[in-house]
C-alpha positions as CSV (number, residue, x, y, z in Angstrom):
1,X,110.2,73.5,98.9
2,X,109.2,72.7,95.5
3,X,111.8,70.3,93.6
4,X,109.9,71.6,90.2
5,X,110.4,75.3,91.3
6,X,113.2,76.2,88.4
7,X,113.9,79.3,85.9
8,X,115.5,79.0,82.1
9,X,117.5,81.1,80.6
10,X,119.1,80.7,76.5
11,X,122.0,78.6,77.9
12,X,120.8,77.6,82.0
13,X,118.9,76.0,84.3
14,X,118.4,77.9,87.5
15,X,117.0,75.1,89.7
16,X,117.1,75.5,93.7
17,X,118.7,72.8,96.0
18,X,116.6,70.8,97.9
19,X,117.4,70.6,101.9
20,X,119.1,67.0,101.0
21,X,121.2,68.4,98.0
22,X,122.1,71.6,100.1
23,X,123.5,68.8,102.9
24,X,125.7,67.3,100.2
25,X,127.0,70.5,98.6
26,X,128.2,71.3,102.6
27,X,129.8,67.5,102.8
28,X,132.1,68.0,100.0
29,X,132.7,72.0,100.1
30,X,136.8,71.9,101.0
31,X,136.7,75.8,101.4
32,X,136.4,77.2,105.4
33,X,134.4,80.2,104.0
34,X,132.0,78.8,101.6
35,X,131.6,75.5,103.8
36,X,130.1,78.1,106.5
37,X,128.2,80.3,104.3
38,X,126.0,77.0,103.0
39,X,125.5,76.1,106.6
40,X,124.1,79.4,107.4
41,X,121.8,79.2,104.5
42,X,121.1,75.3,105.6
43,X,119.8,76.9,109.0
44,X,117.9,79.7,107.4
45,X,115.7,76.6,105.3
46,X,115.3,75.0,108.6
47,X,114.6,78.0,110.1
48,X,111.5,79.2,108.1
49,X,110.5,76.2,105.7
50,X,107.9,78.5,104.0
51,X,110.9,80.5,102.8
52,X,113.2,78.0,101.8
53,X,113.3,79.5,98.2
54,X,114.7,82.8,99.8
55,X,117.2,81.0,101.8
56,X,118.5,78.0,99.9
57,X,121.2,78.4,96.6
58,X,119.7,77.6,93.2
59,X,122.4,75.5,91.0
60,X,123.2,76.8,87.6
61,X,123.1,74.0,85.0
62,X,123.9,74.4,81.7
63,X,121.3,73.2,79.8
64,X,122.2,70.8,77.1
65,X,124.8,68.9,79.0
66,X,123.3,69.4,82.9
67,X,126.4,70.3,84.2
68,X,126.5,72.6,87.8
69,X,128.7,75.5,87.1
70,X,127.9,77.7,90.3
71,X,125.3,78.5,92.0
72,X,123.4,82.0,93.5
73,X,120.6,82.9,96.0
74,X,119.1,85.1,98.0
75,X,120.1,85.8,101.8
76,X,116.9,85.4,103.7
77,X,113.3,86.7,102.7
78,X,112.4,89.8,101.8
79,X,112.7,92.7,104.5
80,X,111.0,95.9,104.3
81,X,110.2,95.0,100.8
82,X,114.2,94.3,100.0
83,X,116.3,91.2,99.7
84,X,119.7,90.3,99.0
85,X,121.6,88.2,96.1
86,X,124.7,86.3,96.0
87,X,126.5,84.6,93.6
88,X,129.6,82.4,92.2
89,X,130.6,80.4,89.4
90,X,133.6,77.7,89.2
91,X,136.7,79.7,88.2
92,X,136.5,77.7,84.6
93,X,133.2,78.8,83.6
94,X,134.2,82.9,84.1
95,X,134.2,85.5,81.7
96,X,131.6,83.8,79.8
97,X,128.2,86.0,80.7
98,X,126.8,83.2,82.6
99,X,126.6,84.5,85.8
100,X,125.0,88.0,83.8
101,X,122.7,85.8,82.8
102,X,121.8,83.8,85.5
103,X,121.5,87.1,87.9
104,X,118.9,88.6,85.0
105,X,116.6,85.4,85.9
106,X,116.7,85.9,89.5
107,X,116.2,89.8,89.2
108,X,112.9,89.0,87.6
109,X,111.9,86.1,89.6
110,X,112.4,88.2,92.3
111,X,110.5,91.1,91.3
112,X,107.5,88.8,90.4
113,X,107.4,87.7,94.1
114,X,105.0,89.6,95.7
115,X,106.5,92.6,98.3
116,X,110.1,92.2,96.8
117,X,110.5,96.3,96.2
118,X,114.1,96.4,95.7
119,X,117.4,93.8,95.2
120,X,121.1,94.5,96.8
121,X,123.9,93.2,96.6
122,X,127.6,93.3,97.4
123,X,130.5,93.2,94.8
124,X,133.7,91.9,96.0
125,X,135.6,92.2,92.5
126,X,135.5,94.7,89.8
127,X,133.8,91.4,87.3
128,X,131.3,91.1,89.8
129,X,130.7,95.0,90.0
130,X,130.4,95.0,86.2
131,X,127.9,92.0,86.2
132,X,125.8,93.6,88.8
133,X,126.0,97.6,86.8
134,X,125.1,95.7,83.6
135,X,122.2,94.4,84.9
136,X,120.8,98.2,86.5
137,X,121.9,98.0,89.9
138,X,123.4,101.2,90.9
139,X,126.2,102.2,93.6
140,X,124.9,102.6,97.2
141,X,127.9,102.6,100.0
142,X,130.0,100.2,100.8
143,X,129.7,96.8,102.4
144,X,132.3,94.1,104.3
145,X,133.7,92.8,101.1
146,X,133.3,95.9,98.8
147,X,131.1,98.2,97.1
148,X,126.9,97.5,98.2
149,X,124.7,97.9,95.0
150,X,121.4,98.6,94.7
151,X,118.3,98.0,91.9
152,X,114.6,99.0,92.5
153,X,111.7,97.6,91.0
154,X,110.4,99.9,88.7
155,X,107.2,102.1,89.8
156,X,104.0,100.6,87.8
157,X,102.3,102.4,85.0
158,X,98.7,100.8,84.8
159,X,97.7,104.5,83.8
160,X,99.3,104.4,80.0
161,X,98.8,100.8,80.2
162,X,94.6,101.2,80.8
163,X,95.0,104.8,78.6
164,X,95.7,103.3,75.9
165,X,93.5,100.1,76.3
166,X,90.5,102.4,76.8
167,X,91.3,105.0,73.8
168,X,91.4,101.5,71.9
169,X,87.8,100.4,73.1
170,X,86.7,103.8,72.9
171,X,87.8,103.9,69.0
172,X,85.6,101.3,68.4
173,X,82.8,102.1,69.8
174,X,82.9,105.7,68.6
175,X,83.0,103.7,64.9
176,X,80.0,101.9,65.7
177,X,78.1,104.7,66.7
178,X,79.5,107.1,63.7
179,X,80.7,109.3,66.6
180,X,84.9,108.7,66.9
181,X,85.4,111.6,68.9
182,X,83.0,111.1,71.5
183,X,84.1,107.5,71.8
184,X,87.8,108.3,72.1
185,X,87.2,110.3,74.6
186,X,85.2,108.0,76.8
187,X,87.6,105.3,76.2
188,X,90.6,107.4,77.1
189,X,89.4,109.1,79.8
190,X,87.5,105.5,81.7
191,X,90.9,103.9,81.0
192,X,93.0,106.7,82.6
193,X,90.5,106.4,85.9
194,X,90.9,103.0,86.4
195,X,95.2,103.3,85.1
196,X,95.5,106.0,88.0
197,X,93.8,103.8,90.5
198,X,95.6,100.8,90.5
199,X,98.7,102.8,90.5
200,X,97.3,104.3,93.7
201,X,96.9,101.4,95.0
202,X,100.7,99.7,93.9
203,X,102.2,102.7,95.8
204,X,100.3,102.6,99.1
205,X,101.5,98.8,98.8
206,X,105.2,99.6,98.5
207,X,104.7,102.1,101.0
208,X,103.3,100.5,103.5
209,X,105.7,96.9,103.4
210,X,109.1,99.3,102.6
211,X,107.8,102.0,105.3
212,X,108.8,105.1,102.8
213,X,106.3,108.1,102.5
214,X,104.1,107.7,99.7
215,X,105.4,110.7,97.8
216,X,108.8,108.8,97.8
217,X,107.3,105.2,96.7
């Protein structure tokens, strides 16, 4: 795992535990629950090393005094192209958006991670349920400890991206060659090709590592 691995937010420091500092956090956790949960996550680093970011809890520091005010994670890689988050702050630092903020971070980390297709997770309090809604994770059943929620990544869009790039091209060499139609035209229509391609190829990708049709992805 890499110690230099870590996300910032306006007021944190998302920073994951080493194996070491996960061995400590266990020492001196006093409740049954949480002391088991760490050592499940402790096995799952020693488990599969190469995945120790999925598996380990990143501490939340505040930045300008360094201070760990929780912590959150994932639960095990990715599966099928979908993982699982968890999450939990010290009772004093509540109510303040920290943990909103902190769970933003990690949504987009995690959906930078290549295969990572969607993100769940399980609310076991009506603030946690609000933190998770906030951030576009939707309702999808229920779980052990209450309602399961649910966020995708969203689909790509190279096609307007690459549209537009080429209808700017094309604009410029339809000035050059005192034909702005023409060039327009060409731009637009080379940059919608290569848009509608590399969206072809994002959604045979999420098909094939989350197993839905196609169609669906």
């Amino acid at each position: 795992m890499k110690k230099e691995t870590q996300l910032k937010t306006k007021r944190l420091l998302l920073v994951p535990m080493t194996r070491q500092e996960l061995e400590q956090t266990i020492a001196r956790e006093e409740n049954p629950d949480l002391k088991q949960a760490y050592g499940e996550m402790l096995a799952g680093v020693d488990a599969d090393p190469g995945n120790a970011l999925w598996n380990t809890p990143w501490a939340m520091r505040l930045k300008k005094e360094g201070t760990c005010i929780g912590d959150l994670g994932f639960k095990g890689a990715p599966k099928k192209g979908t993982v699982e988050l968890g999450y939990g702050v010290l009772k004093e630092y509540e109510g303040r958006g920290y943990t909103t903020e902190a769970v933003g971070a990690m949504i987009d980390w995690a959906f930078s991670q290549d295969g990572v297709y969607a993100i769940e997770a399980e609310a076991g309090n009506a603030a946690s349920a609000h933190i998770l809604e906030k951030r576009g994770f939707q309702k999808d059943g229920d779980g052990e400890e209450g309602p399961r929620y649910r966020r995708e990544k969203p689909k790509s869009a190279w096609m307007t991206v690459y549209m537009c790039l080429g209808l700017s091209i094309g604009m410029s060499l339809g000035s050059i060659s005192d034909n702005m139609t023409i060039g327009m035209c060409i731009g637009m229509c080379v940059g919608m090709s290569i848009g509608m391609l590399l969206d072809d190829q994002e959604k045979k990708r999420r098909a094939k590592v989350t197993g839905e049709t196609e169609e669906k992805a």
